[in-house]
N, C-alpha and C positions, 0 to 999 in steps of 0.2 A: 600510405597516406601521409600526405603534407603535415611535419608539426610546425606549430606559435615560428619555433628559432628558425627551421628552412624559412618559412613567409619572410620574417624580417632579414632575414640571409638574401632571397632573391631583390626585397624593397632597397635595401641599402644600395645592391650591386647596381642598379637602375637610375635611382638618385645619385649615385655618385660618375654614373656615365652623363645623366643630363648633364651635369655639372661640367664636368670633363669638354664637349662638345656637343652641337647641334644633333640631333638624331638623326638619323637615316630615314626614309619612308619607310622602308622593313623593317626596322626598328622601332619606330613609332606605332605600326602595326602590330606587333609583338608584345610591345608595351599596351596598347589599352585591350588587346586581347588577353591577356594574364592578367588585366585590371576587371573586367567586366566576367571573369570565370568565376570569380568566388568574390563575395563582401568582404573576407577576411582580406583580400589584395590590397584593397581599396586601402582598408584601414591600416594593415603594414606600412603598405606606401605612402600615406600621410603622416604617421609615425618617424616613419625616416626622414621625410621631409622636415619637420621640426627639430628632431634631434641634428643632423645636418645643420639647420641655420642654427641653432644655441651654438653650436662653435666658433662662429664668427668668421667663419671663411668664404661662406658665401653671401652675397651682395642685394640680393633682392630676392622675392619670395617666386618659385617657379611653377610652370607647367607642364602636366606630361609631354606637350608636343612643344613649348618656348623655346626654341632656336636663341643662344646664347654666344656672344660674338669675344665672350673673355676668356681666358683659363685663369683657374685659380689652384693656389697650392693646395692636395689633397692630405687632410691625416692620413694614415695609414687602415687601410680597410678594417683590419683585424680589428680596431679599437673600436670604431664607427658602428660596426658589426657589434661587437659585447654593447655598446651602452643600447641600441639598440631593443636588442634579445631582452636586459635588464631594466625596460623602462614598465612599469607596471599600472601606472595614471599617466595619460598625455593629455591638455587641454592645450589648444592653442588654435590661431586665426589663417583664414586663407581668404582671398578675395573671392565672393562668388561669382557668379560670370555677369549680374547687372550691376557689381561693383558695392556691393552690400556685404559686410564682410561677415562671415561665418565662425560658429565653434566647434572645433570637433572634440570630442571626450570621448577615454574610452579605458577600460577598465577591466581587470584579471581577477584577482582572488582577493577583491576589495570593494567596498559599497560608497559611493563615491556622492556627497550634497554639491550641487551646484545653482547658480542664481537664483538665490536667495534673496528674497524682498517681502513687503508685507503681504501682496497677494501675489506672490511664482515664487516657486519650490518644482525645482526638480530633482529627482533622487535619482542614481543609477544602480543598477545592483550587477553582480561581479558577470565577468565576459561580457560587457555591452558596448556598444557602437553608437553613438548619437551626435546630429549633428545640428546646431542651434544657431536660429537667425532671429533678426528682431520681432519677426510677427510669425515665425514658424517653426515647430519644432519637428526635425525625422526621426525616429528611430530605423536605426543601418540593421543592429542586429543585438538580440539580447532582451532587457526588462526595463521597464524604467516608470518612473512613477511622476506625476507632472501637475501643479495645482496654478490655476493662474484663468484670468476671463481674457475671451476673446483671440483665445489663442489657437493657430491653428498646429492642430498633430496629425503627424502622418507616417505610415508606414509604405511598402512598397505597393499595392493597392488598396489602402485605407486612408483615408483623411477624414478628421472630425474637427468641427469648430467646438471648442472649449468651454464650459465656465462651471466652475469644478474641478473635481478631483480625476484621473484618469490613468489607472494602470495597465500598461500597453507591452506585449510582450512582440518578437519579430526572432523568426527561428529561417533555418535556410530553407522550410516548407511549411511555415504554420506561419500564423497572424492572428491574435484575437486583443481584443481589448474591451475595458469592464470598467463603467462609469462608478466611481469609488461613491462622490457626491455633487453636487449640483445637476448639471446638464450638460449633454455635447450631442450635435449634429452630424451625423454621419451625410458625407454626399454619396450621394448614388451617379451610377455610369453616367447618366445625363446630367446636363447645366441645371440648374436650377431646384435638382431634386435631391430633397434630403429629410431624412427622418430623426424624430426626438426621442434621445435615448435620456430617462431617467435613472436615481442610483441605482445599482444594483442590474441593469443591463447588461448584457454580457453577449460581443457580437465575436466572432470567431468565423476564419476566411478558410474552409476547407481545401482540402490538395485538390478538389476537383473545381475551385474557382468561386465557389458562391459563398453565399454568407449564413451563416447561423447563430440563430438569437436565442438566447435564455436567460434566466434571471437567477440570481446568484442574492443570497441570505445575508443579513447584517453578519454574522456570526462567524460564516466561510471567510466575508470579505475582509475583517476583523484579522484573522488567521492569512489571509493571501497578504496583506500588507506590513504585516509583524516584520517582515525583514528592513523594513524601511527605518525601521525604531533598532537593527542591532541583535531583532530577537526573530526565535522559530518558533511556532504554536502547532505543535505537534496537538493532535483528538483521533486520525483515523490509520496516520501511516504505520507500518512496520519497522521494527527497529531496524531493518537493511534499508527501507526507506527514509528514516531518520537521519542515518549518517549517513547519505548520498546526501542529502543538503548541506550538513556542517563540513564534508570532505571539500564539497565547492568554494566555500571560504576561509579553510584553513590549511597552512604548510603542513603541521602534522595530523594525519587520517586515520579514521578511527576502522575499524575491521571488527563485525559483529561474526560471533562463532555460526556454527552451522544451527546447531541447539537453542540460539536466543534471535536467528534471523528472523522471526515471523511474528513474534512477541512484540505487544503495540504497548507503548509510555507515551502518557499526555501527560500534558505541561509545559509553561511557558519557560524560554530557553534561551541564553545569551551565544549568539551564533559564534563568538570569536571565544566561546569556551567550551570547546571539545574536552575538559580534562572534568567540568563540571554534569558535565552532561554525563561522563562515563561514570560519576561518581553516584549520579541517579538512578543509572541505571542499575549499579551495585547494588543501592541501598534496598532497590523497590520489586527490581526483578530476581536479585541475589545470584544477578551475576559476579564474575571474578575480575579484577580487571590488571593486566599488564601493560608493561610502556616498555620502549623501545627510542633509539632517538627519532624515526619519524613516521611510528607509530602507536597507537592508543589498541591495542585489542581489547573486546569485552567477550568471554566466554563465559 
């Protein structure tokens, strides 16, 4: 299986051949077929794109296929490659193809606030993909949370017109999203057809293509969105399900023993404190708890 470093290993290697010279049609071939195999491509390669132009050695902003008639001096891959692999938040612009320029964000084991105004707020929560134009928002891949009227979101077959709140999640075979508050209009396959989803709606795009609706509790929704605020609202999970959340957002990862995996703690919980969370767990389940440098066990 491809890891995070190989992707940004083969992005870099690619952007720094565009650079180098025009591409070959087999080449060019190659290149948007290893773009369009996985979403994480995608986003490698627009990562390296950026990191690439912050150096200052290239001259104008490119495209997978832009035939390029200059050479310019190259740093050294190796270097190219580390900051790369090391870059953890990338937000930056690329022209879209009607010349309207785009954002792309995207995020690892951090929760990320971006435009930010009186009425738009969008949050991203860690491994997400999103890409952001004046009147439309995608989600590539990941969570993200989006408050603003009149806005259009969209996933890879979901679009909704906005006005409200709307937590929208995009997996490499799942889709759903759940109207937090106000309103959003879901379009349907045809023009003109679209249905009104109030709070608490919950549409979900199964593996076999269609859509399913359910409605989803103040109280859940209350607890789905806790991370947006920094925190986890633990009521129903297992403590092996509890630190599968905090391990997502944190370098050092907590390890529940075999004896306390099944054993549920509620309570509201500061995601980027795995060392407080273990100390709950001590007090309430009378667990033991050990550390390590980049480990947290609870037996």
């Amino acid at each position: 299986m491809a890891t995070e470093d190989s992707l940004d290993d083969v992005a870099a290697h690619w952007v720094a051949r565009i650079d180098r010279r025009a591409l070959t049609p087999r080449e060019q071939h190659e290149l948007q077929s290893w773009l369009q195999a996985d979403i994480r491509h995608k986003g490698a390669f627009l990562r390296s794109q950026a990191i690439w132009h912050a150096t200052d050695r290239a001259k104008a902003l490119y495209s997978p296929t832009l035939s390029l008639p200059h050479h310019t001096h190259l740093p050294s891959r190796r270097a190219f490659i580390s900051t790369a692999v090391a870059a953890s938040v990338a937000a930056f612009f690329v022209p879209a193809k009607s010349g309207e320029a785009s954002t792309y964000y995207s995020t690892q084991k951090n929760i990320l606030k971006c435009q930010a105004t009186k009425q738009r707020q969008i949050i991203l929560d860690c491994a997400t993909q999103l890409e952001d134009k004046s009147e439309q928002t995608s989600l590539l891949l990941g969570r993200c949370f989006i408050t603003d009227t009149q806005r259009c979101v969209k996933t890879h077959t979901m679009r909704f017109l906005l006005n409200g709140s709307l937590l929208v999640t995009k997996g490499p075979a799942y889709e759903s999203a759940v109207v937090v508050t106000g309103t959003a209009f879901l379009q349907g396959q045809r023009l003109g057809e679209r249905k009104r989803l109030t709070a608490g709606a919950h549409v979900t795009m199964t593996p076999q293509g269609r859509l399913h609706f359910s409605t989803v509790e103040q109280d859940t929704l209350e607890r789905w969105i806790a991370w947006t605020q920094g925190q986890v609202s633990l009521a129903t999970e297992t403590l092996s399900e509890a630190t599968d959340i905090f391990n997502r957002y944190n370098q050092k990862q907590l390890v529940p023993s075999f004896r306390l995996a099944d054993m549920r703690l509620s309570g509201l919980f500061d995601l980027n404190r795995p060392d407080v969370f273990a100390a709950a767990v001590k007090a309430i389940l009378g667990g033991h708890v050990r550390e390590d440098t980049h480990h947290i066990f609870l037996e």
